[in-house]
mmCIF file of the N, C-alpha and C atoms, coordinates in Angstrom:
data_MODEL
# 
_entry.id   MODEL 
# 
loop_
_atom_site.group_PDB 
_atom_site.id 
_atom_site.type_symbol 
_atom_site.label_atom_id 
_atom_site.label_alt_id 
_atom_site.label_comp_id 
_atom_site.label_asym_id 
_atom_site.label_entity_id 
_atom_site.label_seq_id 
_atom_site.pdbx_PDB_ins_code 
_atom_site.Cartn_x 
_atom_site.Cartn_y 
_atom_site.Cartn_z 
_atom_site.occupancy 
_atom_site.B_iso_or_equiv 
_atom_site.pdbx_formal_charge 
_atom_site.auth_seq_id 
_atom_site.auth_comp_id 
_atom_site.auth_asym_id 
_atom_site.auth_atom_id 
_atom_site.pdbx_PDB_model_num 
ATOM 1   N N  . UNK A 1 1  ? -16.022 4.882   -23.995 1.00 0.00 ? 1  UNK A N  1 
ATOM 2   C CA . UNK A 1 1  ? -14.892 5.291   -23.191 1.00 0.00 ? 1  UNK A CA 1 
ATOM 3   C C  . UNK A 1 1  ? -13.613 4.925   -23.951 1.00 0.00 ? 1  UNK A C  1 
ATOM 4   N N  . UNK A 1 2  ? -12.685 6.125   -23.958 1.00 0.00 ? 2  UNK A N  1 
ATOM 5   C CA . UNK A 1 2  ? -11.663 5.792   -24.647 1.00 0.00 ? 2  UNK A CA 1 
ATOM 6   C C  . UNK A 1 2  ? -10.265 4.999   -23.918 1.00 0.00 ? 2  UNK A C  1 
ATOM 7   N N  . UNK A 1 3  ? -9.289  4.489   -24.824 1.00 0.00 ? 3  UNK A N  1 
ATOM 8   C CA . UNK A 1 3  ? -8.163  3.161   -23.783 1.00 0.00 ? 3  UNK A CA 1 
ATOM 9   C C  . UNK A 1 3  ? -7.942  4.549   -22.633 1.00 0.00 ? 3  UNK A C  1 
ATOM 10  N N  . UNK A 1 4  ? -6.884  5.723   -23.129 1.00 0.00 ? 4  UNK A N  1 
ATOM 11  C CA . UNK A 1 4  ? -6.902  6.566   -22.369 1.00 0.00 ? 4  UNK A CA 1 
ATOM 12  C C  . UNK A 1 4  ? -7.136  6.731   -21.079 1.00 0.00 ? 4  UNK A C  1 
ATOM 13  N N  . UNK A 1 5  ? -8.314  6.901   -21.048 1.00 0.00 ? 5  UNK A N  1 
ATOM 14  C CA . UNK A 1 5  ? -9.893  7.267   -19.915 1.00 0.00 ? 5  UNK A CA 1 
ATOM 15  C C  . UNK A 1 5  ? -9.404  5.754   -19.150 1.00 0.00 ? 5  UNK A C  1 
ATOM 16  N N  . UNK A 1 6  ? -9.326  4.719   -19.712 1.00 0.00 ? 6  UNK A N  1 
ATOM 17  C CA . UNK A 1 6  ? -9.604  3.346   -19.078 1.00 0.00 ? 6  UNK A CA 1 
ATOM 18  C C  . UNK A 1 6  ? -8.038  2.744   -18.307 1.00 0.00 ? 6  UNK A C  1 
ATOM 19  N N  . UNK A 1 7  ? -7.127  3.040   -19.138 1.00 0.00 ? 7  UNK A N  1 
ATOM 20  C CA . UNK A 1 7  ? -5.970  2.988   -18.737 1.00 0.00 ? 7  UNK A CA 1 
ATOM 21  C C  . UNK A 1 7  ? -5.806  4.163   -16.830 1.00 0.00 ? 7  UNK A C  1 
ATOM 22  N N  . UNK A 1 8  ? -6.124  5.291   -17.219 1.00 0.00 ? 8  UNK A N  1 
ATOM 23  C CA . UNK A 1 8  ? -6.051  6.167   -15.779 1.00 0.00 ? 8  UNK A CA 1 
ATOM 24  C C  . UNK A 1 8  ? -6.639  5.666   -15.127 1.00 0.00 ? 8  UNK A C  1 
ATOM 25  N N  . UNK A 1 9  ? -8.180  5.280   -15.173 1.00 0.00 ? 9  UNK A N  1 
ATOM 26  C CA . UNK A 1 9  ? -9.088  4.521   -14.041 1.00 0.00 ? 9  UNK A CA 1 
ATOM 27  C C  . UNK A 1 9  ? -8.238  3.335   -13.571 1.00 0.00 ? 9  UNK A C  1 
ATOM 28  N N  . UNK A 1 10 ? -7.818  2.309   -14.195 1.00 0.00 ? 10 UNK A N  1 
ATOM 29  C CA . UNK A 1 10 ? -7.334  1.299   -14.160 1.00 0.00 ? 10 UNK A CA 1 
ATOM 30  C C  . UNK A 1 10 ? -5.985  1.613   -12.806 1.00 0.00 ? 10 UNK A C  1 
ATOM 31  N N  . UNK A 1 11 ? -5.473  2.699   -13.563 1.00 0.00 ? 11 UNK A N  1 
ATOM 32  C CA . UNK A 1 11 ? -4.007  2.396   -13.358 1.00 0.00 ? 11 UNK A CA 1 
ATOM 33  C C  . UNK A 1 11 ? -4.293  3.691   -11.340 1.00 0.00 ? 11 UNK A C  1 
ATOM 34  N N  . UNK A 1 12 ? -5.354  4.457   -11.469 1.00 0.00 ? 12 UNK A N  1 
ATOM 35  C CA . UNK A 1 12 ? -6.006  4.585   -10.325 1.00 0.00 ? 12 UNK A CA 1 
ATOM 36  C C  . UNK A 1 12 ? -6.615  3.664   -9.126  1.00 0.00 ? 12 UNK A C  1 
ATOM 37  N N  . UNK A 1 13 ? -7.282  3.109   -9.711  1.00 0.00 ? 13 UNK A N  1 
ATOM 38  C CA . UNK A 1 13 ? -8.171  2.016   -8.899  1.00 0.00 ? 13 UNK A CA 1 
ATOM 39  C C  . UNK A 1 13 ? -6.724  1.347   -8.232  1.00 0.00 ? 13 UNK A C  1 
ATOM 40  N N  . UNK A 1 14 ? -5.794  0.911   -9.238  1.00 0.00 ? 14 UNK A N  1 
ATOM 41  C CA . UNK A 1 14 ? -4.839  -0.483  -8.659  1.00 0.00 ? 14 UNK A CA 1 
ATOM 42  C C  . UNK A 1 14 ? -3.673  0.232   -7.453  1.00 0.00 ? 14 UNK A C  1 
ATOM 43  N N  . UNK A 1 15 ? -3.648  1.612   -7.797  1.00 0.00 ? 15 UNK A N  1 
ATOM 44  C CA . UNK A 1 15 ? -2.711  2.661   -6.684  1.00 0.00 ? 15 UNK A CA 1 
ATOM 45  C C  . UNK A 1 15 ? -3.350  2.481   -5.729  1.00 0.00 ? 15 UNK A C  1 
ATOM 46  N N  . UNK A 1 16 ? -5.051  2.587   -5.721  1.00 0.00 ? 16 UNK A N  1 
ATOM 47  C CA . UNK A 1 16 ? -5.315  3.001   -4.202  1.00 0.00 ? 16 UNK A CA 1 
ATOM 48  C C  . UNK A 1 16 ? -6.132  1.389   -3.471  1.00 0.00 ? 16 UNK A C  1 
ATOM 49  N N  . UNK A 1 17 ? -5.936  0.356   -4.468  1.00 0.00 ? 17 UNK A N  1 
ATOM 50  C CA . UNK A 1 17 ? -6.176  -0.571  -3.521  1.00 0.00 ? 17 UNK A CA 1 
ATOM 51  C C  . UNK A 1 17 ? -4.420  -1.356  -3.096  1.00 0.00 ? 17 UNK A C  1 
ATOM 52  N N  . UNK A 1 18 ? -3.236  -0.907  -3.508  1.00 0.00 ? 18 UNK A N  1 
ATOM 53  C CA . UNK A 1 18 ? -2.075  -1.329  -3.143  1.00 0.00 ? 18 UNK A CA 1 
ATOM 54  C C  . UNK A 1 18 ? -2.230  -0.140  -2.327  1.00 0.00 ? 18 UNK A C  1 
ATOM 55  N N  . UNK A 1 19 ? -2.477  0.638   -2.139  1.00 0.00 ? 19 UNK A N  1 
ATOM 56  C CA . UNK A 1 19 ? -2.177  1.785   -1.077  1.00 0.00 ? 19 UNK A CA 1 
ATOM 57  C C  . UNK A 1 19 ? -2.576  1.175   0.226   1.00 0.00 ? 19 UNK A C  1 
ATOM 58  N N  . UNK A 1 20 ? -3.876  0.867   -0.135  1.00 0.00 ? 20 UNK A N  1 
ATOM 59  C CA . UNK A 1 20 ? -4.663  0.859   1.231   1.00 0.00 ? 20 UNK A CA 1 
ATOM 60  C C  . UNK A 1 20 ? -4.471  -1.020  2.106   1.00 0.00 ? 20 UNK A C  1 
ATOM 61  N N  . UNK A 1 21 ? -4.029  -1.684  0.875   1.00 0.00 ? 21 UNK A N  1 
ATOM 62  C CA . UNK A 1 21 ? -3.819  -3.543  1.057   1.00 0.00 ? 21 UNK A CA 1 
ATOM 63  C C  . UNK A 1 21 ? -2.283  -2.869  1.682   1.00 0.00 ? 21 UNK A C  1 
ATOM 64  N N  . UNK A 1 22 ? -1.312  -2.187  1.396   1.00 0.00 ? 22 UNK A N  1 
ATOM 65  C CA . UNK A 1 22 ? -0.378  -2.049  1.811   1.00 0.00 ? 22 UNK A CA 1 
ATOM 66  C C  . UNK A 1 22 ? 0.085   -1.042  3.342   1.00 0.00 ? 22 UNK A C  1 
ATOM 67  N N  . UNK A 1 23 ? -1.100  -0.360  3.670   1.00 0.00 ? 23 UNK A N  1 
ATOM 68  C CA . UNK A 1 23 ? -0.767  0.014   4.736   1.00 0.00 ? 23 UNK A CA 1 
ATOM 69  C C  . UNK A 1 23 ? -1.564  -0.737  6.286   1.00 0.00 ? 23 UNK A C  1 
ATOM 70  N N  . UNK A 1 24 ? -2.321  -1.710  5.356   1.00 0.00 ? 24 UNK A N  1 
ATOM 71  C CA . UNK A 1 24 ? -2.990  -2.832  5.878   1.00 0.00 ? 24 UNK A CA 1 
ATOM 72  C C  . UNK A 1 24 ? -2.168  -3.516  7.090   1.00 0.00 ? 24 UNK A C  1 
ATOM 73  N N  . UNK A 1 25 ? -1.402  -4.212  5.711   1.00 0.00 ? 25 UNK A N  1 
ATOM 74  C CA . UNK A 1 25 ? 0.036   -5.129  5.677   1.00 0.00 ? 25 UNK A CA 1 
ATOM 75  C C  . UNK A 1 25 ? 1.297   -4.562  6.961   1.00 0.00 ? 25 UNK A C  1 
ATOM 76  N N  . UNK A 1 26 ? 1.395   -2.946  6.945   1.00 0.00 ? 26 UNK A N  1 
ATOM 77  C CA . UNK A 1 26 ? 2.214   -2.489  7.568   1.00 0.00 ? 26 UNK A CA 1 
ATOM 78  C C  . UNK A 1 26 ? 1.188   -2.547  9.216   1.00 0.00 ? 26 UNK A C  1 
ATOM 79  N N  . UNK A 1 27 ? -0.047  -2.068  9.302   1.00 0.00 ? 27 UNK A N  1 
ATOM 80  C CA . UNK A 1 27 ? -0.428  -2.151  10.571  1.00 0.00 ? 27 UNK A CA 1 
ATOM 81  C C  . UNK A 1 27 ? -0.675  -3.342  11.214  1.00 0.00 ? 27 UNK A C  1 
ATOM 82  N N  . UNK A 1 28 ? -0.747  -3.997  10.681  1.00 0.00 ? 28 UNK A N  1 
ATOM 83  C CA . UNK A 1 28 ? -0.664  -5.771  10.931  1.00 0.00 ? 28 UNK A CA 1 
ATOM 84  C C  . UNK A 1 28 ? 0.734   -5.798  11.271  1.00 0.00 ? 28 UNK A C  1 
ATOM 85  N N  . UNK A 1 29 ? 1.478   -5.541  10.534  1.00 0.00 ? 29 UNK A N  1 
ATOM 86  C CA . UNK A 1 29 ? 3.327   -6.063  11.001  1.00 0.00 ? 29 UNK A CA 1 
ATOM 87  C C  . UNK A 1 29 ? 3.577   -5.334  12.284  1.00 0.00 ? 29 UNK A C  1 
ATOM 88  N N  . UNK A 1 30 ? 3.105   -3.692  12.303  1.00 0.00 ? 30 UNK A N  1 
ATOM 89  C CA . UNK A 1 30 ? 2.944   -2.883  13.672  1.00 0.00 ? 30 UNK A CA 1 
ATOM 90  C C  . UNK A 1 30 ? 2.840   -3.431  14.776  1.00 0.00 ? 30 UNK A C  1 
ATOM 91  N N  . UNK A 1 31 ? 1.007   -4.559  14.626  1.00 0.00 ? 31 UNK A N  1 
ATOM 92  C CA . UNK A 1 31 ? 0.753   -4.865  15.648  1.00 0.00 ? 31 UNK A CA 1 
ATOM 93  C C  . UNK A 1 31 ? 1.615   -6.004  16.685  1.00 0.00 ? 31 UNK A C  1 
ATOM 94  N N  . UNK A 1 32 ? 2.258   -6.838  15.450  1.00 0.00 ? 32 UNK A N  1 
ATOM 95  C CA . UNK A 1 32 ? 3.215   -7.942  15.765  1.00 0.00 ? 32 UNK A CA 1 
ATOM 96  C C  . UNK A 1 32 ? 3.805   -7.428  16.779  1.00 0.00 ? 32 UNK A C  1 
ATOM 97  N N  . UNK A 1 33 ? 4.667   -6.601  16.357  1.00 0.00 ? 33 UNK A N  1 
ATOM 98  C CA . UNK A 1 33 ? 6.495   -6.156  16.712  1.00 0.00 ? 33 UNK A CA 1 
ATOM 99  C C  . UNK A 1 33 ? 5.820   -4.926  17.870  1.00 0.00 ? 33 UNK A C  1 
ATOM 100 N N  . UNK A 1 34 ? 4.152   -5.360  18.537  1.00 0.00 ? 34 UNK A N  1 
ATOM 101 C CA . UNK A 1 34 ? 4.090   -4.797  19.649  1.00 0.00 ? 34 UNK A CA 1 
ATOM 102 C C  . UNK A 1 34 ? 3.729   -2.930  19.625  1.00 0.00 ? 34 UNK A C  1 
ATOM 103 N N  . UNK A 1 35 ? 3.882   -2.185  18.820  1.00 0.00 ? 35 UNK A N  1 
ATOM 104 C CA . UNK A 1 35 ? 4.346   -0.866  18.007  1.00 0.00 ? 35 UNK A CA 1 
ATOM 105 C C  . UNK A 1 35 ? 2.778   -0.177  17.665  1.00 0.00 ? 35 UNK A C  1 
ATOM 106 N N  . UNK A 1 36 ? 1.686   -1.052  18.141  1.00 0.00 ? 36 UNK A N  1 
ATOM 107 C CA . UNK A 1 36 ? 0.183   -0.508  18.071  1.00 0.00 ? 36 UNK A CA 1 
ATOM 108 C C  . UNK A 1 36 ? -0.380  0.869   17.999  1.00 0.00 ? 36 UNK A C  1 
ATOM 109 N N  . UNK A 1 37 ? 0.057   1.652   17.231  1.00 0.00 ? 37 UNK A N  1 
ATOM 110 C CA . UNK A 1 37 ? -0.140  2.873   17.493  1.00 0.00 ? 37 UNK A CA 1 
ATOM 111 C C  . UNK A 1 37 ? -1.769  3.842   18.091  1.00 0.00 ? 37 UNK A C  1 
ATOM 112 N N  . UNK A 1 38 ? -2.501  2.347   17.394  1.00 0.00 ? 38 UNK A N  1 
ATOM 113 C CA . UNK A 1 38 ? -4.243  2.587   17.627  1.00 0.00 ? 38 UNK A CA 1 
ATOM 114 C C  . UNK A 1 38 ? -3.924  2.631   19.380  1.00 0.00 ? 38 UNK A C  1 
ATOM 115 N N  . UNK A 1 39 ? -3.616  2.190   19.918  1.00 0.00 ? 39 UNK A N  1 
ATOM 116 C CA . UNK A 1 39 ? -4.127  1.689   21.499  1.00 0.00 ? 39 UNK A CA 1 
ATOM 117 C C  . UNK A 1 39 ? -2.973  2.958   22.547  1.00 0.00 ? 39 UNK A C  1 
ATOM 118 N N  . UNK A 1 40 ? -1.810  3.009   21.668  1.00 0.00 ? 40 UNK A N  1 
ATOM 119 C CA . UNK A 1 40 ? -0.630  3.868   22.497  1.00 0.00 ? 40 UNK A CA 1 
ATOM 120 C C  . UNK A 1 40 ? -1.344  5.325   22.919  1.00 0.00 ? 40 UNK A C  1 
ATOM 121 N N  . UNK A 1 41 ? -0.502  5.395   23.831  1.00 0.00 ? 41 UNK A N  1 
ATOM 122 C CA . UNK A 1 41 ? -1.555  6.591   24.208  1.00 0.00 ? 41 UNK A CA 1 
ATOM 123 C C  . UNK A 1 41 ? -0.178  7.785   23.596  1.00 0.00 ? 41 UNK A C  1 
ATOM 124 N N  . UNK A 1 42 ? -0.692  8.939   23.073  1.00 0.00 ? 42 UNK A N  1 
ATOM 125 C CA . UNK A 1 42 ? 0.384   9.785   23.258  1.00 0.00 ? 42 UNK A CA 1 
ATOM 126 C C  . UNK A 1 42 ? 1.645   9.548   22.290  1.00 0.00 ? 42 UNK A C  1 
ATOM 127 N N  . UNK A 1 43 ? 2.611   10.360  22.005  1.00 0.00 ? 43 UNK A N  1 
ATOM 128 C CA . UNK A 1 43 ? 3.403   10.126  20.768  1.00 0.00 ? 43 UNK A CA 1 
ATOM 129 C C  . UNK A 1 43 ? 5.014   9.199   21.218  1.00 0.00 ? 43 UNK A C  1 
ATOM 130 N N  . UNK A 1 44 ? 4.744   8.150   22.017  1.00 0.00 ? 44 UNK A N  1 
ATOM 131 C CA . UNK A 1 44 ? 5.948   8.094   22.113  1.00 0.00 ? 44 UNK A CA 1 
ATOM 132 C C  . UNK A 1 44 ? 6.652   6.789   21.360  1.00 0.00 ? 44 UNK A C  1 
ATOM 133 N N  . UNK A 1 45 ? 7.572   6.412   21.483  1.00 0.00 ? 45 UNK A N  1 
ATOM 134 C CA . UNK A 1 45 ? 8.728   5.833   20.475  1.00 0.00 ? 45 UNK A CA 1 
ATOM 135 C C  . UNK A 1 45 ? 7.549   4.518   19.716  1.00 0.00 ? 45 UNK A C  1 
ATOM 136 N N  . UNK A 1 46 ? 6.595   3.707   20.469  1.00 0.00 ? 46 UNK A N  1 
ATOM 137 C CA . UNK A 1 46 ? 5.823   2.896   19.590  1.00 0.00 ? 46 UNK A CA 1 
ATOM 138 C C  . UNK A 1 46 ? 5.219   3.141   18.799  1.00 0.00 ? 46 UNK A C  1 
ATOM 139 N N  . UNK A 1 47 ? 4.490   4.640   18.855  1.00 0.00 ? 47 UNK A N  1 
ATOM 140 C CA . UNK A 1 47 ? 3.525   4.891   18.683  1.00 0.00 ? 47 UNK A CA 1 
ATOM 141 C C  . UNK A 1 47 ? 4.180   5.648   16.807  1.00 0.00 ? 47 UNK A C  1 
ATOM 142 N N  . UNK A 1 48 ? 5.214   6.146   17.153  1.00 0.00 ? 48 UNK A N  1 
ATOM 143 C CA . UNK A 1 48 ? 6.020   6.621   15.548  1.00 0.00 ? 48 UNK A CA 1 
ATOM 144 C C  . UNK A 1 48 ? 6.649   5.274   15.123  1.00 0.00 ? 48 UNK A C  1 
ATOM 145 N N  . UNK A 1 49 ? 6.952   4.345   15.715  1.00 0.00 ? 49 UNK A N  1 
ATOM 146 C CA . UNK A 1 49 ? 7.859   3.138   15.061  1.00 0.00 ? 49 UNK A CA 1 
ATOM 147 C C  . UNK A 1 49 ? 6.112   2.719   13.792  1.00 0.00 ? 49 UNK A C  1 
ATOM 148 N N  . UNK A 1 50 ? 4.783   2.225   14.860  1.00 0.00 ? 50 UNK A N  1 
ATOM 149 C CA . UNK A 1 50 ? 4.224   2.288   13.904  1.00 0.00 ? 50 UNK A CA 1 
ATOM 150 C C  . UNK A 1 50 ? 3.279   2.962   13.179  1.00 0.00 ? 50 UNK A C  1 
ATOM 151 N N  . UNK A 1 51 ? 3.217   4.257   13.045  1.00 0.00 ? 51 UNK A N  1 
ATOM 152 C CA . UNK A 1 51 ? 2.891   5.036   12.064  1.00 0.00 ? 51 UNK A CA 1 
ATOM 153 C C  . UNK A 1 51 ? 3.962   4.940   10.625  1.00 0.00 ? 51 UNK A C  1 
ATOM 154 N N  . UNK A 1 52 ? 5.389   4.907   11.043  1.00 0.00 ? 52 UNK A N  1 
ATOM 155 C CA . UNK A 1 52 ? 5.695   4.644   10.321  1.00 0.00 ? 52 UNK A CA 1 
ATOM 156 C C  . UNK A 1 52 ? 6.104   3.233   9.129   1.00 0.00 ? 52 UNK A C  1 
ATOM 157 N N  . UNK A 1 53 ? 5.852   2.310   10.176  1.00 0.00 ? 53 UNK A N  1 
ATOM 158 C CA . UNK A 1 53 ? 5.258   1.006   9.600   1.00 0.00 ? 53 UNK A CA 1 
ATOM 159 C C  . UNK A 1 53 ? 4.127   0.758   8.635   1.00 0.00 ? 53 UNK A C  1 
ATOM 160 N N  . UNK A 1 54 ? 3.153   1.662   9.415   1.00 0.00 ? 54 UNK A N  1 
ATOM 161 C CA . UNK A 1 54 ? 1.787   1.825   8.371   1.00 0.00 ? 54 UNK A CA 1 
ATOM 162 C C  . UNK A 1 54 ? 2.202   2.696   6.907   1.00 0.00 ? 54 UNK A C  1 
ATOM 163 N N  . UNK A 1 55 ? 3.071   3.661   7.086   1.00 0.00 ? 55 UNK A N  1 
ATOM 164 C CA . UNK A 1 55 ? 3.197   4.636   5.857   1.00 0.00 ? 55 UNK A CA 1 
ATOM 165 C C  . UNK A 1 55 ? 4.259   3.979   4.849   1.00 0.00 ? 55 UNK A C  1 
ATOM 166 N N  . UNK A 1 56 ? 4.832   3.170   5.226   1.00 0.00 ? 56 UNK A N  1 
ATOM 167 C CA . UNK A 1 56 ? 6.296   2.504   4.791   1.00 0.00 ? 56 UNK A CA 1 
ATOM 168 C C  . UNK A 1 56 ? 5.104   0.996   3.679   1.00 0.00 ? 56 UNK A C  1 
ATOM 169 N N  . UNK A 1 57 ? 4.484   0.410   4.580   1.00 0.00 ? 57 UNK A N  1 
ATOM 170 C CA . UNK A 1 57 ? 3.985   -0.536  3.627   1.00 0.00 ? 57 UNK A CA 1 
ATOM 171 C C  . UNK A 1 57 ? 2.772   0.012   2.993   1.00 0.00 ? 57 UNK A C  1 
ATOM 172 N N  . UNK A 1 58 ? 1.989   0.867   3.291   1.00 0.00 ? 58 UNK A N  1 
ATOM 173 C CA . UNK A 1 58 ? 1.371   2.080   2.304   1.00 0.00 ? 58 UNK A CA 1 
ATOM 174 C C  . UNK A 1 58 ? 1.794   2.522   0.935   1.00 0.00 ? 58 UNK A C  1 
ATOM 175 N N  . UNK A 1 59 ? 3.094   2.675   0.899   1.00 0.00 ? 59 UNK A N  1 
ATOM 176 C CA . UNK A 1 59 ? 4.138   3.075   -0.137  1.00 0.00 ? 59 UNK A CA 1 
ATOM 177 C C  . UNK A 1 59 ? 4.072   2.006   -0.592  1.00 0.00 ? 59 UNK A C  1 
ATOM 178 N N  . UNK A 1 60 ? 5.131   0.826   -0.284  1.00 0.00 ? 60 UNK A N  1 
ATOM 179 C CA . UNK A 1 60 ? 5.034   -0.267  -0.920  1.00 0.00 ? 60 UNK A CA 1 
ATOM 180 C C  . UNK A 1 60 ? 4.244   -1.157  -1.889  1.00 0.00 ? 60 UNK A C  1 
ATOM 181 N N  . UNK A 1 61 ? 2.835   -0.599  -1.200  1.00 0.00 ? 61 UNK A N  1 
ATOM 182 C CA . UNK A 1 61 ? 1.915   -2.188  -1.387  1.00 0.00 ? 61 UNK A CA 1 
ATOM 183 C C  . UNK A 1 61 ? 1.342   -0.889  -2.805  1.00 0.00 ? 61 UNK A C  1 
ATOM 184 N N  . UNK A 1 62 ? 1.714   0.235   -2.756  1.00 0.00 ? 62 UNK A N  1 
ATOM 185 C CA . UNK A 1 62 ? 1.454   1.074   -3.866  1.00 0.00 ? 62 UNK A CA 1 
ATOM 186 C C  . UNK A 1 62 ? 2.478   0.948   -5.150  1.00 0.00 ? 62 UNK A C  1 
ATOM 187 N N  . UNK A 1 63 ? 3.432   0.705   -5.039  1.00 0.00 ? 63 UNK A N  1 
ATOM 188 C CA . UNK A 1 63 ? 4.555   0.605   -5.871  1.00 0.00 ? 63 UNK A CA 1 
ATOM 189 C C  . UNK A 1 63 ? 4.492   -0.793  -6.201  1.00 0.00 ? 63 UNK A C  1 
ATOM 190 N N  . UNK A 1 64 ? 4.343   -1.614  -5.641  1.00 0.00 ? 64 UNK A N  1 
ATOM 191 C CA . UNK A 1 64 ? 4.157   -3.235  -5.897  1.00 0.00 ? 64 UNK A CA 1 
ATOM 192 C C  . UNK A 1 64 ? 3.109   -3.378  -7.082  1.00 0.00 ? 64 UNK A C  1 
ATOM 193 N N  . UNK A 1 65 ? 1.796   -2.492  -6.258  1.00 0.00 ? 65 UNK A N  1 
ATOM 194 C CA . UNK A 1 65 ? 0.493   -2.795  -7.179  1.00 0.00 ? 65 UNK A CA 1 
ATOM 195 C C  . UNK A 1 65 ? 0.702   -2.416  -8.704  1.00 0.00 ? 65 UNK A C  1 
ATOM 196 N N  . UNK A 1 66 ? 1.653   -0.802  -8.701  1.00 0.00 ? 66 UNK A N  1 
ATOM 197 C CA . UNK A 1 66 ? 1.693   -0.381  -10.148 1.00 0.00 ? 66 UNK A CA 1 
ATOM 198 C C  . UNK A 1 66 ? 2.629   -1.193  -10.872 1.00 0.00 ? 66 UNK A C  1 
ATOM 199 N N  . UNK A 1 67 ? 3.863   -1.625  -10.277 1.00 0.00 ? 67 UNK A N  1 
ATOM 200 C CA . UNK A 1 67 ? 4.736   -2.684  -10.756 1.00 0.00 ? 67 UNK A CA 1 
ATOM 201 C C  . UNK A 1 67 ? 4.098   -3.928  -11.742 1.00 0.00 ? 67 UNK A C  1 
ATOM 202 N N  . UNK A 1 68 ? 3.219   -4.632  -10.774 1.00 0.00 ? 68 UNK A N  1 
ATOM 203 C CA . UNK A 1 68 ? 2.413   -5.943  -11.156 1.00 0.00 ? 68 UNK A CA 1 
ATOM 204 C C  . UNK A 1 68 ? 1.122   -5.045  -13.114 1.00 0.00 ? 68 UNK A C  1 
ATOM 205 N N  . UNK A 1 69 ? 0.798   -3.654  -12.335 1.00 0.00 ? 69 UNK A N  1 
ATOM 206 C CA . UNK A 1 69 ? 0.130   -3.233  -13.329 1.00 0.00 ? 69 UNK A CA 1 
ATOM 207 C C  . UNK A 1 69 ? 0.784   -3.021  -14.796 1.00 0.00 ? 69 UNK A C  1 
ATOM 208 N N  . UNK A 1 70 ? 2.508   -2.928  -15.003 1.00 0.00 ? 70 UNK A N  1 
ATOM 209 C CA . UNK A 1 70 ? 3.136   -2.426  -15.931 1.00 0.00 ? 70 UNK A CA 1 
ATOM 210 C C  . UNK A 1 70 ? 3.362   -3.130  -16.360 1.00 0.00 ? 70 UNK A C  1 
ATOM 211 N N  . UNK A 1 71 ? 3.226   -4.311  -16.024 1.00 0.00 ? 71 UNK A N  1 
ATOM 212 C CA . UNK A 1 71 ? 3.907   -5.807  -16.210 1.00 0.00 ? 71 UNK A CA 1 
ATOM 213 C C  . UNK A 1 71 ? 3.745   -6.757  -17.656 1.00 0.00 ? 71 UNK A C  1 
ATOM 214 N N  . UNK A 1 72 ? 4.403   -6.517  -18.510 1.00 0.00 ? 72 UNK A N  1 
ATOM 215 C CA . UNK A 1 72 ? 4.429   -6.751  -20.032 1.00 0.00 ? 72 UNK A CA 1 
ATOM 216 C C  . UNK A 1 72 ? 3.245   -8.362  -19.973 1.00 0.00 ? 72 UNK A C  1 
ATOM 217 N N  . UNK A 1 73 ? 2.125   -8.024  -21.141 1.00 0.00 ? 73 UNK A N  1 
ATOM 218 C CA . UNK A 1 73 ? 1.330   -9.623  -20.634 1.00 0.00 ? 73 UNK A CA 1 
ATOM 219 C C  . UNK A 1 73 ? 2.362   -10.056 -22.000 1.00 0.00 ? 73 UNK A C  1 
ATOM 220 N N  . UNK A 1 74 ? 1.808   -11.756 -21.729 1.00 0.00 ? 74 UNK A N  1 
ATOM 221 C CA . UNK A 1 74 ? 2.451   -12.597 -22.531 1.00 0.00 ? 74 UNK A CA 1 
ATOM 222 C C  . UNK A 1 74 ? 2.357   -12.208 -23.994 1.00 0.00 ? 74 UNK A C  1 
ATOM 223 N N  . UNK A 1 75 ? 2.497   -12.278 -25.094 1.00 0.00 ? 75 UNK A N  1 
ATOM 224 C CA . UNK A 1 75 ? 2.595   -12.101 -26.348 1.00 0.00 ? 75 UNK A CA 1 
ATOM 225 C C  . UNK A 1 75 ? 1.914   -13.643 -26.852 1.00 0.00 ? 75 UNK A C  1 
ATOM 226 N N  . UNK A 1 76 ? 1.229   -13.234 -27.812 1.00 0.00 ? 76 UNK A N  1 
ATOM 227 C CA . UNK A 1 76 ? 0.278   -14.257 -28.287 1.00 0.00 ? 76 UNK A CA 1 
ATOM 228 C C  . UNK A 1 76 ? 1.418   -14.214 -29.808 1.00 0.00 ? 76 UNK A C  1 
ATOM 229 N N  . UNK A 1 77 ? 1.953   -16.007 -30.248 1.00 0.00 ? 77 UNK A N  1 
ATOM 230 C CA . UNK A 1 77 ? 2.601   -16.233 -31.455 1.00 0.00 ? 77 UNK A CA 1 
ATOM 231 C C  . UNK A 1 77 ? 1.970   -16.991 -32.639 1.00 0.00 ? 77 UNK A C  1 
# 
């Protein structure tokens, strides 16, 4: 397998476990601030506060993960 090939897997795998650790993170904060969208019945103001909680740290915990992935390693002297 070439770096290439290993670099995309890599840089795949780490998107969709910050994706999914991050919209985790957001339905957990949802549930706090009351905003449960699992249990709400119907579309009203909780029920979008957290969907969009879930999609907001979804994003995040995706951009975080590739961040941490780009992240220059130490240099050996």
């Amino acid at each position: 397998m070439d770096a290439q090939l290993k670099n995309a897997l890599a840089e795949g795998l780490v998107d969709a476990l910050g994706f999914v650790a991050g919209g985790l993170a957001g339905g957990l904060l949802a549930r706090l601030v009351g905003a449960d969208f699992m249990t709400e019945q119907g579309w009203g103001t909780a029920s979008m506060i957290g969907i969009l909680l879930v999609g907001l740290g979804a994003g995040l915990g995706k951009t975080l993960a590739r961040k941490l992935l780009r992240r220059n390693p130490p240099t050996k002297t």
